[in-house]
ZAMIKE-291638 format. One record per residue (C-alpha): residue in three letters; y, z, x. Coordinates in steps of 0.001 Angstrom, whole numbers, plus 500000, padded with zeros to 6 digits. Layout:
REM residues N
AlaYZX
...
***
This chain:
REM residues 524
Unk362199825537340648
Unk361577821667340443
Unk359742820224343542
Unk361714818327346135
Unk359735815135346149
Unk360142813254349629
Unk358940810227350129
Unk359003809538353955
Unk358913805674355238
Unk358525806308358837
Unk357062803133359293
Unk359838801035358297
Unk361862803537359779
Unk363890803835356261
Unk363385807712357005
Unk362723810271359402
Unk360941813378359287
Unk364533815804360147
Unk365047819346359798
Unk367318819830356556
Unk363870818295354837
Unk361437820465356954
Unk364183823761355532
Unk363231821810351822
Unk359395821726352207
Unk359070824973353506
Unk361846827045351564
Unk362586824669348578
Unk359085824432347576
Unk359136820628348755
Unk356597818025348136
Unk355557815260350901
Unk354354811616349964
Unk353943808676351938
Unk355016805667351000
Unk352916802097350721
Unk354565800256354333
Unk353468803786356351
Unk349901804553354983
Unk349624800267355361
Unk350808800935359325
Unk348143803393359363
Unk345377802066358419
Unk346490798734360535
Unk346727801096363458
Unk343126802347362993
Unk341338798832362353
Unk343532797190365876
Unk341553800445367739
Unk338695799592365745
Unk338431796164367245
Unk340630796756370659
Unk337531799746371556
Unk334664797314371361
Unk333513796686374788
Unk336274798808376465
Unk336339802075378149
Unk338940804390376429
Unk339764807972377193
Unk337980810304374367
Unk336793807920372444
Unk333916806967374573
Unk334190809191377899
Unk334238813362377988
Unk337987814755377833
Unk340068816422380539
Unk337961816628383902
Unk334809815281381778
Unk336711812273381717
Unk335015810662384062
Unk331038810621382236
Unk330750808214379895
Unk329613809227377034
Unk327110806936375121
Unk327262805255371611
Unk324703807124370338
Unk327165810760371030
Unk330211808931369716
Unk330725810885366205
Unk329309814128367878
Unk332064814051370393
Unk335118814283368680
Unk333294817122366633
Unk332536819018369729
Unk336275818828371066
Unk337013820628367597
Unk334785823151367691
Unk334798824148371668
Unk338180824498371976
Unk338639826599368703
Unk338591829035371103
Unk342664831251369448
Unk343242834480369791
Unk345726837331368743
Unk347360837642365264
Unk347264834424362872
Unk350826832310362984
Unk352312832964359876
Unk352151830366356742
Unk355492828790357772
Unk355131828051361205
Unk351672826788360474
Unk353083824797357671
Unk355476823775359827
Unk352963822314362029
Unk351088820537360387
Unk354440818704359147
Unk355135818050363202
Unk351482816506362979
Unk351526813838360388
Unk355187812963361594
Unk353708812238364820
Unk350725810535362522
Unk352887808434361009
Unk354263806555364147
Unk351227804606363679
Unk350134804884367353
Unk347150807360367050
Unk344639805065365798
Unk343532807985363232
Unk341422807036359507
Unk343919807277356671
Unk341972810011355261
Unk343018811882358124
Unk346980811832357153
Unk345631812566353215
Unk344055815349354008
Unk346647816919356320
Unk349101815842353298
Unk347369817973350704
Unk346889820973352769
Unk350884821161352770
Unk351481820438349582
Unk348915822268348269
Unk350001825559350437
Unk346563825744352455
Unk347052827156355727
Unk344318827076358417
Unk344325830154360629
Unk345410829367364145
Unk345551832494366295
Unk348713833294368321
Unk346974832708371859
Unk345874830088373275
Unk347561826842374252
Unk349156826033377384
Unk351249823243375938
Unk349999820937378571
Unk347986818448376579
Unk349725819563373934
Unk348220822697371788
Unk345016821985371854
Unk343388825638370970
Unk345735825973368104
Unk345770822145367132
Unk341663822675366868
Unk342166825619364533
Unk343821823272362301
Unk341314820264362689
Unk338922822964362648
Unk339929822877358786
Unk340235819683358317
Unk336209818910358721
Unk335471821973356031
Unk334390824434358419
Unk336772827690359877
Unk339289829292357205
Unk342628829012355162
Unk345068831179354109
Unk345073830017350330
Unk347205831891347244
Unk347686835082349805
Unk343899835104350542
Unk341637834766353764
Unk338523831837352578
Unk336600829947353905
Unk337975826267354384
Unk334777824661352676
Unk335154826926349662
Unk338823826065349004
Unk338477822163349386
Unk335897822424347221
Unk337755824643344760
Unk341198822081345200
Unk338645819037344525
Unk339186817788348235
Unk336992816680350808
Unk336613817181354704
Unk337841814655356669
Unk335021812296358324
Unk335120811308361774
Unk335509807388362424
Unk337011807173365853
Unk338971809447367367
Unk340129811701364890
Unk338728814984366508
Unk340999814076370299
Unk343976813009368046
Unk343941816001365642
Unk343626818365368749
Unk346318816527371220
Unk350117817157370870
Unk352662819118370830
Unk353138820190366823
Unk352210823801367053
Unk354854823839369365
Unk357546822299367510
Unk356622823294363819
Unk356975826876365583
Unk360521825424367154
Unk361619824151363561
Unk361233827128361997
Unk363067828739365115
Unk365969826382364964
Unk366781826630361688
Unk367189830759361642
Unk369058830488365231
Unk371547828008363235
Unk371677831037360478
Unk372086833662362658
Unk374582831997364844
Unk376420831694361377
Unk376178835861360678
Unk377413836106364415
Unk380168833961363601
Unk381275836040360310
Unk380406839046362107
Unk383126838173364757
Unk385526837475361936
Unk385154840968360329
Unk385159842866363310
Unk388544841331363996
Unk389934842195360878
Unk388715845206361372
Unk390344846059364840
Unk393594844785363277
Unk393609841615366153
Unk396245839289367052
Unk394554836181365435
Unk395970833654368424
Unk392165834572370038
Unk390845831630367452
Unk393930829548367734
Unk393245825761367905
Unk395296824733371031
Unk393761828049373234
Unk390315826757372589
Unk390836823185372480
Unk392061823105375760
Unk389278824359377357
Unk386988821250375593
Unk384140822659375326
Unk382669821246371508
Unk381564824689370896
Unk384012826665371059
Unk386337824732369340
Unk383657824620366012
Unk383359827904366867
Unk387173828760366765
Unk387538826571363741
Unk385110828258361759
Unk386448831076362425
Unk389756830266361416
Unk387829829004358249
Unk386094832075357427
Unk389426834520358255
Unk391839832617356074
Unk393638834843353184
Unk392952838033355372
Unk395322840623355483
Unk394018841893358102
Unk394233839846361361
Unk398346840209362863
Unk400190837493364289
Unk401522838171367532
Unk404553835550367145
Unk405974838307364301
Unk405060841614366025
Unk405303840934370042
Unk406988837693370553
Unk410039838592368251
Unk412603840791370427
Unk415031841642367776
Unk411993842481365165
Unk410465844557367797
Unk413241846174368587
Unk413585847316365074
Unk410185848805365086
Unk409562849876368410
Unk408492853335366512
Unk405324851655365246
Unk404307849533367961
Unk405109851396371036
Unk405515855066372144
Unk406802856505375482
Unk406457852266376514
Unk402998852592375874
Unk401779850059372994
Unk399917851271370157
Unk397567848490369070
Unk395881846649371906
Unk397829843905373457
Unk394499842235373937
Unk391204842825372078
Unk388052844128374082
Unk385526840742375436
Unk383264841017372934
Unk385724840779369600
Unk388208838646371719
Unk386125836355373015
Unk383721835474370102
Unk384644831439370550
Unk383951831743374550
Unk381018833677373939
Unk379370831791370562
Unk380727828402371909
Unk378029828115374096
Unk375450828790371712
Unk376420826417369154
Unk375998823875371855
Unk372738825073372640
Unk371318825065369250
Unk373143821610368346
Unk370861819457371463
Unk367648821644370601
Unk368022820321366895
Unk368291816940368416
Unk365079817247370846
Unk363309819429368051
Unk363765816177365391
Unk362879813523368004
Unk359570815388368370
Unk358999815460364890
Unk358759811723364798
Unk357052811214368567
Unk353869809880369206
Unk352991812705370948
Unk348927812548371559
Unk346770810684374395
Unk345921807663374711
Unk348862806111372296
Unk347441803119370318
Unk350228800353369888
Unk349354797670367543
Unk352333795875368159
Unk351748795191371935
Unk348173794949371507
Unk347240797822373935
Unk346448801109374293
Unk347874803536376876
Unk346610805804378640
Unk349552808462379710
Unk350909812385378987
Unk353179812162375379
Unk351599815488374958
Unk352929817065377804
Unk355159820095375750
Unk358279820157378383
Unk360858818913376084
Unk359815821374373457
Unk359357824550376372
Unk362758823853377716
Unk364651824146374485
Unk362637827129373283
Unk363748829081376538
Unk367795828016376057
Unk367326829004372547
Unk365438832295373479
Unk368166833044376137
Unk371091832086373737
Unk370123834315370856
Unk368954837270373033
Unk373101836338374478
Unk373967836572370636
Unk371797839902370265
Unk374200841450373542
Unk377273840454372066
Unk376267841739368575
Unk374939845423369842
Unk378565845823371895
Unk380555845406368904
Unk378572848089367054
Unk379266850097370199
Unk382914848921369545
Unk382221850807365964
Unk380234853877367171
Unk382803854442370180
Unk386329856351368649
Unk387064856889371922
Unk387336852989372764
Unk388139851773369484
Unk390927854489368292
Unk390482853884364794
Unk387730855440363484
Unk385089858323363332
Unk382609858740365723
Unk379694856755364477
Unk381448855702361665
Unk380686859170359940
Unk383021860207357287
Unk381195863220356425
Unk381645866534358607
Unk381424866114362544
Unk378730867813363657
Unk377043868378360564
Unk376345865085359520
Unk375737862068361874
Unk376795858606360382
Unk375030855906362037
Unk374776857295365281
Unk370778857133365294
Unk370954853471363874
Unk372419852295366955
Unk369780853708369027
Unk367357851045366927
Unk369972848428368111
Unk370057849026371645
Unk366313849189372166
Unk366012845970370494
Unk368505844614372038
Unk367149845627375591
Unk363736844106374332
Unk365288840738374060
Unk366581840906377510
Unk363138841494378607
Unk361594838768376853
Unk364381836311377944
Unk362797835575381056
Unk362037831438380887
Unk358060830521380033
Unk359190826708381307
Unk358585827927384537
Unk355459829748384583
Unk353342827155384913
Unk350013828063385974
Unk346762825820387073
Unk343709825478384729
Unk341254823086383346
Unk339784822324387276
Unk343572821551387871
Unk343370818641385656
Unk346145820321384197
Unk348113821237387271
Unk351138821511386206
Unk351877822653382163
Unk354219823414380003
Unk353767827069378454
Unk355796825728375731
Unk354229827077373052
Unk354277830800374507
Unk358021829215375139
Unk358419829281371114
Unk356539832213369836
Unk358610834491372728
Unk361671832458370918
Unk360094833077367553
Unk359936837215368415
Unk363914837258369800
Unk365010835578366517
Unk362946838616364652
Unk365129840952367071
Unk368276839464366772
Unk368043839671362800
Unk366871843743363151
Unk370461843716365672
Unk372629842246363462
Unk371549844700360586
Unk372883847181361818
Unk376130845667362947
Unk376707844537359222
Unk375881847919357821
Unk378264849368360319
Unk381294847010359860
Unk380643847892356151
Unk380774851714356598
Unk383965850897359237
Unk385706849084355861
Unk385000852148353964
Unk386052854569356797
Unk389718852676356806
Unk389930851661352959
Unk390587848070353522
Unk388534846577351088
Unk391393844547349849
Unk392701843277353035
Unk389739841236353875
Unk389174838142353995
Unk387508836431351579
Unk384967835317352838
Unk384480838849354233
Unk385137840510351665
Unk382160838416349722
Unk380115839740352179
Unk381223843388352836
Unk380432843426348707
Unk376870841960349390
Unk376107844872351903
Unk377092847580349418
Unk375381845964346600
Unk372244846717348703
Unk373690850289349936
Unk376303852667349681
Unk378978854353351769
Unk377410857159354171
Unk378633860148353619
Unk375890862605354083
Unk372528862082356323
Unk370011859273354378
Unk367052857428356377
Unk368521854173356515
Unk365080852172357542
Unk364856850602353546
Unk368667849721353366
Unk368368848237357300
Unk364896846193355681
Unk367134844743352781
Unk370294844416354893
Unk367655842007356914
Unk366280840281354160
Unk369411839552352819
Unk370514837805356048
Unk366884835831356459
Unk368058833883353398
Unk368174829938354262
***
């Protein structure tokens, strides 16, 4: 596949660092290149500190960090400093990140670079540059930052790389970082100011972990979406539940997208019964009272059950969700997010908290409580499946072979609901589970990047949920023969799932068909 070459002015503000290129660089096998104005805005930014620091006390560049802040250090230490903040607070622990989260960081880091307020070497930024495009990924353990002054543990894994020393996951193997530049013809990064405080300070392990987040909640939210569509075809609803004027008049943006996607995806179905033609008609009904009613009682339900019914109530809400964290999760991107901020253009430098990670902690917890909501809606349709007794339609667990003897999917769901209950465990917010540290210099943080990996762990869930619902709404097609009533776009997808596995008849382990079933729906 040909590289995606983007060339990103932040500078002149021509272009922005969004997400639809972060989905390109890290699934489109992107390539990152700064143009002349930014790397120019750089290197301006480093010579004003360069001058501006002469003479002046500035935080981390000439005093101790955090609580140290207040020993000066002296000019003679100045280099060995911003080395020491590197290695001392490499301190990770747990499992490494995975390469796209990390790669996704390190993107958050030279967007925030590339404001031109960190007073960072250009070498800094060209380094950082080839390590993404070149697919080297420094090992930053899962544990470790508070997402107070940003990440610093896991930010100093990553600058840990950038001076040669630590190591890199390169071509599928653990090496050491020195070994790899040397291989790739690349040099460590040397210190000239405060490169060791600015690699360390921010919030981009954070957010590269949030990017990646966002853009599989967006995909998910988009199976969810189908998945309401099919079951609804596949209960034989009245399609009014997705009408335009019902969900327009309750305003929410949501779930009117929602609604009109859904009316989107359900067109051509054959499927989905309009209740104008089969309830609202007197005469007509009266004709086939026979096939609707019996004894005054109806035979289809007047109403669908909450969970198929109320798909544009229920996924409403978490469009909205995911459509401001998108907006937060880009702004970061392309904030100046470390401490102090070095501003060229007012000739100052300022001393504050931009790497304080509440923005980012907030948004991770409404995401991680909207798709652990989009998990609970997804496991009570497949109970809708399992359950003949509630849906009237079809076999007990779906299983066309004989009852008793065989078992359909009834085990599968068990895999569903302990997931699902394991996402209602984990929804509990980080964002307020702040906790004291660092001689309460840090007395109130942001847990936001525990906020994203807990987010990051629900998404996995949600996936492993939805699985299973799309290999049981494909068995339910099967179990009713309605193949050719579908929908479209359904029916695309119902021919998807049994390109990957068949109709159940007798007993199979279903753990590799659930694995592909979950591949498929990771594509981006």
């Amino acid at each position: 596949m040909k590289k995606i070459l983007y060339i990103c002015t932040f500078f002149c503000e021509k272009m922005k660092l969004d997400l639809s290129i972060v989905h390109d660089l890290l699934y489109r096998d992107g390539r990152l290149e700064w143009d002349k104005a930014t790397l120019d805005g750089i290197a301006d930014c480093y010579k004003f500190l360069q001058q501006f620091a002469h003479d002046k006390v500035i935080y981390g560049i000439n005093t101790g960090f955090g609580p140290m802040a207040q020993w000066r250090v002296s000019d003679d230490h100045l280099r060995d400093l911003q080395y020491n903040i590197i290695r001392s607070h490499a301190t990770g622990m747990g499992e490494p990140l995975g390469d796209f989260f990390v790669r996704a960081s390190m993107l958050a880091r030279v967007g925030s670079f590339a404001q031109c307020k960190s007073g960072v070497h250009p070498e800094l930024v060209a380094l950082l540059t080839e390590f993404i495009n070149r697919g080297i990924y420094p090992y930053i353990p899962k544990h470790g930052s508070v997402g107070a002054s940003g990440d610093l543990v896991q930010l100093a894994h990553i600058a840990l790389c950038l001076i040669g020393e630590g190591k890199v996951h390169y071509k599928g193997e653990w090496r050491p970082t020195a070994e790899v530049l040397a291989e790739c013809g690349l040099k460590p990064i040397s210190i000239h100011i405060r490169e060791g405080l600015s690699c360390t300070n921010g919030t981009s392990v954070m957010t590269g972990i949030s990017s990646v987040n966002q853009l599989h909640a967006e995909n998910l939210l988009r199976h969810a979406t189908l998945a309401a569509v099919w079951m609804n075809e596949i209960a034989g609803s009245y399609d009014d539940l997705m009408a335009a004027p019902l969900n327009e008049y309750r305003r929410h943006n949501g779930q009117i997208r929602i609604a009109e996607e859904m009316r989107r995806l359900s067109a051509g179905s054959k499927r989905l019964q309009k209740r104008e033609n089969v309830l609202y008609q007197v005469e007509s009904r009266k004709s086939k009272v026979e096939s609707i009613e019996e004894n005054g009682v109806f035979k289809d339900k007047v109403q669908a059950y909450y969970s198929l019914r109320c798909a544009p109530q229920i996924l409403g809400p978490i469009f909205d969700t995911l459509a401001y964290s998108r907006q937060v999760i880009e702004e970061e991107l392309n904030a100046a997010s470390d401490n102090p901020i070095v501003d060229p253009v007012t000739q100052n430098v300022y001393h504050g908290g931009n790497f304080h990670g509440d923005y980012i902690s907030l948004e991770a917890d409404k995401m991680k409580i909207a798709m652990v909501r989009l998990a609970m809606v997804s496991e009570r349709q497949l109970n809708y499946l399992c359950h003949d007794r509630i849906n009237g339609i079809l076999p007990p667990f779906l299983n066309i072979g004989t009852l008793g003897l065989n078992y359909g999917i009834q085990a599968c769901q068990f895999t569903a609901t302990s997931t699902t209950a394991e996402c209602q465990t984990l929804a509990m917010p980080n964002y307020v589970h702040s906790i004291p540290n660092n001689n309460d210099n840090q007395d109130i943080v942001s847990m936001g990047t525990n906020s994203a990996e807990l987010c990051a762990q629900v998404i996995d869930n949600c996936y492993q949920v939805l699985s299973v619902l799309y290999l049981a709404m494909a068995q339910a097609v099967d179990c009713l023969g309605i193949q050719d009533e579908l929908a479209p776009a359904t029916k695309a997808c119902y021919d998807a799932i049994r390109a990957i596995t068949p109709t159940v008849i007798n007993d199979t382990p279903f753990y590799e068909d659930l694995a592909n079933i979950e591949k498929y729906l990771r594509q981006l």
